[in-house]
C-alpha positions as CSV (number, residue, x, y, z in Angstrom):
1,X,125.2,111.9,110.0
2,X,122.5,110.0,110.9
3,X,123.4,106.7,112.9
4,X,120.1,105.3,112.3
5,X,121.4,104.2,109.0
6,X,124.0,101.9,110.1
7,X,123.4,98.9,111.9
8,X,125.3,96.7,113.9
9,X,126.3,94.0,111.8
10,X,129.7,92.9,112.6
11,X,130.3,89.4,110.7
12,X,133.5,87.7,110.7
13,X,135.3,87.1,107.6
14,X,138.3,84.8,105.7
15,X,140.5,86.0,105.1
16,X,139.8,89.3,107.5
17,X,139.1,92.5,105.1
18,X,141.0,95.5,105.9
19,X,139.7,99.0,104.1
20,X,140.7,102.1,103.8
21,X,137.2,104.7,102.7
22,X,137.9,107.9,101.1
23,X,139.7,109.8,98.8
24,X,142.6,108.1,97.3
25,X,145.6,110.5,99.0
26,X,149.1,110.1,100.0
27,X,148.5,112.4,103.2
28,X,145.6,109.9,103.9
29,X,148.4,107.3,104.5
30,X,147.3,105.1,101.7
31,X,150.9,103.9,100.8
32,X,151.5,102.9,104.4
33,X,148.2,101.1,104.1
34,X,149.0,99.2,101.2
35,X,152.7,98.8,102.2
36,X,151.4,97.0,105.6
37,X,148.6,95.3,104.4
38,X,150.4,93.6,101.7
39,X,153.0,91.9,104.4
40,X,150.4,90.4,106.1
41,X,149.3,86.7,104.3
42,X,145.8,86.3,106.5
43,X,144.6,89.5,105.8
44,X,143.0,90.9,103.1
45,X,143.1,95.0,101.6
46,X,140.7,97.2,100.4
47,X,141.0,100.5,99.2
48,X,137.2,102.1,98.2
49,X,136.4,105.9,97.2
50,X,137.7,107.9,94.4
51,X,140.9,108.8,92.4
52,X,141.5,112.7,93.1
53,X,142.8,115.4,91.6
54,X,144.6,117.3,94.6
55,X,148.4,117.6,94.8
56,X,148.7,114.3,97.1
57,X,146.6,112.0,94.5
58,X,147.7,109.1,94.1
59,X,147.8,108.1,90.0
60,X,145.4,105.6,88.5
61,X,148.9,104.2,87.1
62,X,150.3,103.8,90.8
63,X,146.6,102.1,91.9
64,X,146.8,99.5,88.6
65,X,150.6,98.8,89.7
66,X,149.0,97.7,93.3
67,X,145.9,96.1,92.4
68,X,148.5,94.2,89.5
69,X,151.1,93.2,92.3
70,X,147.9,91.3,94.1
71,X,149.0,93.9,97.3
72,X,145.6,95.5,97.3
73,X,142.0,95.6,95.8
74,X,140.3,98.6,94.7
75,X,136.5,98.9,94.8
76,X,135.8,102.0,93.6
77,X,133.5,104.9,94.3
78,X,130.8,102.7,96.3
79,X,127.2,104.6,96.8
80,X,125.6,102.4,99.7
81,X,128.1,102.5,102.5
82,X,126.1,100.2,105.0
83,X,126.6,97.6,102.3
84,X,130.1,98.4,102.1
85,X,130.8,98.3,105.9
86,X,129.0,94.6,105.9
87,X,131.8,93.6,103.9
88,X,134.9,94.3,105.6
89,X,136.2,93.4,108.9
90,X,137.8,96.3,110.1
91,X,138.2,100.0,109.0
92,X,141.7,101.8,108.7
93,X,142.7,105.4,108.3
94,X,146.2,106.1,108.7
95,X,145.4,109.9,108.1
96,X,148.8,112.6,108.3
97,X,146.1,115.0,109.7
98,X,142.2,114.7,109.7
99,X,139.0,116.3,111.4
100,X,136.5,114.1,112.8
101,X,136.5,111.2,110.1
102,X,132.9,110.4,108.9
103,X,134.0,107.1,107.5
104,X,135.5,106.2,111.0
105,X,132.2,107.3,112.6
106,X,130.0,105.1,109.9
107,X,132.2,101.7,110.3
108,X,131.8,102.7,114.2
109,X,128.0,103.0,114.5
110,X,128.0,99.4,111.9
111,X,130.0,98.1,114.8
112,X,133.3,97.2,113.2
113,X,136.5,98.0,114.8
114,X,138.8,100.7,113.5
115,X,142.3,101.7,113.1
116,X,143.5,105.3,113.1
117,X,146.4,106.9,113.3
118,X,147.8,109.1,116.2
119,X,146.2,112.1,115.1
120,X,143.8,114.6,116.5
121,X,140.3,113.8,115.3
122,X,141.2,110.0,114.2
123,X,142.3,109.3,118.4
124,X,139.7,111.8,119.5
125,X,137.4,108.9,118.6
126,X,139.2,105.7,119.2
127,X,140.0,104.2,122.9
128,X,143.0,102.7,122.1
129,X,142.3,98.9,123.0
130,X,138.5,99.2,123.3
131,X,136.6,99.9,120.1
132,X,140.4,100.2,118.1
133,X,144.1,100.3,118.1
134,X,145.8,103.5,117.7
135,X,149.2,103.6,115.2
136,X,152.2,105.8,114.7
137,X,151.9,108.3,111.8
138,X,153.1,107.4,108.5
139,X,155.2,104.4,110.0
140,X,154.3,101.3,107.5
141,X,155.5,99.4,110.3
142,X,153.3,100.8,113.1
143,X,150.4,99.9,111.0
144,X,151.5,96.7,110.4
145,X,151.9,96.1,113.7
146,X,148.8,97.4,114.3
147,X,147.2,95.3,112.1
148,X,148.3,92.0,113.3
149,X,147.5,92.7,116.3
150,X,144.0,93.7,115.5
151,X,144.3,90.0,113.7
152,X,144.8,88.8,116.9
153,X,141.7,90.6,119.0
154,X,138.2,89.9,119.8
155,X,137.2,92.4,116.6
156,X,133.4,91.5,117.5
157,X,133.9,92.9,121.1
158,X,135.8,95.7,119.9
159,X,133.1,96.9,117.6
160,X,130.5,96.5,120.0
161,X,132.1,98.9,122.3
């Protein structure tokens, strides 16, 4: 990954924009995303990258159902990222299990604050407090915790770090 790419551009937003970037998977903790996301009224959800075809897919039927109940919005497959991470506030990824995340490592080097879950290689790159909050594994709750709590922080200093 080249770093160079991706500047520091943090900008606030209203309502804040939560996302989620990658492959549209239950073990990615996509339902817990949505689940938390839509609770909370002054934040906004995101969910951009691609419908798959693995085992933990989640259906194009079950994304229309969520982007019809208003609890979510879904971008897409998005080609220029650094556009993409200009656009939101903060990045989630609420993984079941993960290596080192490349979308957590792009929102990181724009400068925006992350979420991850309590996973090894989503905490291996988060210091929970500093550049990101850490959450409980697929716990809805956690992350919605998480999240308004994140509402609540300096996201600007967070990224920085």
């Amino acid at each position: 990954m080249d770093i160079t790419l991706y500047t520091q551009s943090y900008a606030q937003h209203t309502p804040l924009i939560f996302a989620y970037v990658g492959r549209m998977l239950y073990d990615k903790g996509v339902a817990e995303f949505v689940q938390a996301i839509s609770k909370i009224p002054n934040a906004k959800g995101v969910l951009i990258g691609g419908i798959d075809s693995n085992p933990s897919a989640i259906s194009q039927d079950v994304m229309d159902g969520w982007v019809l109940d208003n609890a979510i919005e879904y971008w897409g497959v998005q080609s220029d990222m650094q556009a993409v991470y200009k656009n939101i506030s903060c990045l989630v990824l609420a993984s079941y299990r993960e290596g080192l995340s490349m979308s957590v490592m792009e929102a990181m080097a724009s400068s925006l604050p992350v979420i991850v879950s309590n996973v090894r290689g989503c905490k291996d790159l988060v210091n929970d407090g500093d550049n990101g909050y850490i959450c409980e594994v697929k716990s809805s709750q956690s992350l919605k915790h998480t999240i308004e709590k994140m509402c609540q922080s300096d996201m600007k200093k967070m990224g920085a770090c």
